[in-house]
C-alpha positions, 0 to 999 in steps of 0.5 A: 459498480464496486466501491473499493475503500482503502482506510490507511493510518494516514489517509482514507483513500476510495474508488469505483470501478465498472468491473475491473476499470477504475472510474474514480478516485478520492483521497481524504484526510479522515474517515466519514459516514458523509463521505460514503453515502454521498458516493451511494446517492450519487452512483448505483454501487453493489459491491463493497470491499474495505483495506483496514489497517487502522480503526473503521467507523462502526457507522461506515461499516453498517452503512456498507453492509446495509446499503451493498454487498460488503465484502470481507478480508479473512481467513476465508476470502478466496485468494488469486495466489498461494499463501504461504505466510505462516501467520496467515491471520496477522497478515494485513488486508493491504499487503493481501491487496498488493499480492492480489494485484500482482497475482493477477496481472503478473501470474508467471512472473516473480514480482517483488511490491514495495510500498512506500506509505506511513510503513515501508512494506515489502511483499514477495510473489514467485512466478509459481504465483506463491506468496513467500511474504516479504519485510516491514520497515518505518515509511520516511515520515515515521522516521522524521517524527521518531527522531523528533520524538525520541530525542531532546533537541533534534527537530521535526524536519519534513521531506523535499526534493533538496536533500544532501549527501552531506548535510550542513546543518541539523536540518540538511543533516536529518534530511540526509540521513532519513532520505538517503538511508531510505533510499539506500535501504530499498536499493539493497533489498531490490539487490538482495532478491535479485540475487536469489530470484530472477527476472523480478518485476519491481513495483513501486506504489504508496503515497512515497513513491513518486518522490522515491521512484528517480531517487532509486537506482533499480529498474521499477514500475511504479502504481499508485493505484496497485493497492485499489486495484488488488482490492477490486481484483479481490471483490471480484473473485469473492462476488462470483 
């Protein structure tokens, strides 16, 4: 069994997968050793792989590499696509994931991944499976808590389904800008890649994505589980 950890700047996401099907899924609010070897006394996990865009556990690491066959994300890690970002080494292990999942499940196809977390990402694939690379902005609660924080007297809002067009107070008004102009935002570089490529399958996946997906005006699909799944993808291709 594959143990797939996805450690985010605001959650610790985990799943197991029997090859290349995913048997569960956990999502915690911080990282623990605990948490990790309950899953090893409770399941026979070979393999491991982490996703790390913040700081992991020494701890966690040792354990994995002590108690499974971990994984690495570098330079070196046997890729399904082309690269052709020109920083290789500052490309992050989730985005590496994402392309992963589309290189594999959509070989032929040009597929642009958003993924909507604590950052906006997106992430360009063609259909000669080349990863051209792709636009990072801030995720909607970086931009609540910018406004918040950088200014004197606006205060922290927080998202929901009610927001307006024309906000009538301070609050409404936050709501408005952040939410619409998000929304805004992916709808104009959907447009923008349509207009260079053709026929894009649009991904949708992050922690947003469900409160986004009937706010955006373009066709998408929307996975959750992409970033779990080109993880796995990658384990697998690595393992053999």
């Amino acid at each position: 069994m594959n143990l797939v950890i996805d450690l985010g700047n605001s959650s610790l996401k985990v799943a197991l997968f029997d090859k290349n099907v995913m048997t569960n899924k956990f999502i915690y609010s911080n990282q623990s050793l605990n948490i990790i070897s309950d899953l090893f006394k409770n399941n026979v996990i070979d393999n491991s792989i982490i996703s790390n865009v913040s700081t992991i556990d020494k701890n966690i690491l040792d354990f994995l590499k002590i108690n499974s066959n971990l994984i690495s994300i570098n330079e070196t890690t046997d890729l399904p696509f082309i690269n052709l970002y020109k920083t290789k080494n500052t490309l992050g292990h989730d985005r590496i994931a994402l392309v992963s999942a589309a290189a594999i499940d959509f070989s032929n196809e040009n597929v642009l991944i958003i993924d909507a977390g604590t950052c906006i990402t997106y992430d360009f694939k063609n259909s000669k499976n080349e990863y051209l690379g792709g636009g990072i902005s801030p995720g909607i609660q970086m931009r609540f808590k910018s406004l918040n924080s950088e200014t004197s007297n606006l205060p922290l809002s927080t998202i929901n389904h009610d927001n307006k067009l024309i906000g009538d107070d301070t609050d409404s008004s936050i709501k408005s800008g952040i939410v619409n102009g998000v929304v805004s935002e992916i709808d104009g570089i959907i447009n923008q890649y349509q207009e260079r490529f053709k026929n894009i399958r649009i991904i949708l996946t992050g922690g947003d994505s469900n409160f986004l997906l009937k706010k955006i005006k373009n066709t998408i699909f929307a996975d959750q589980n992409f970033l779990l799944k080109g993880l796995n993808y990658l384990l697998e291709i690595n393992i053999k």
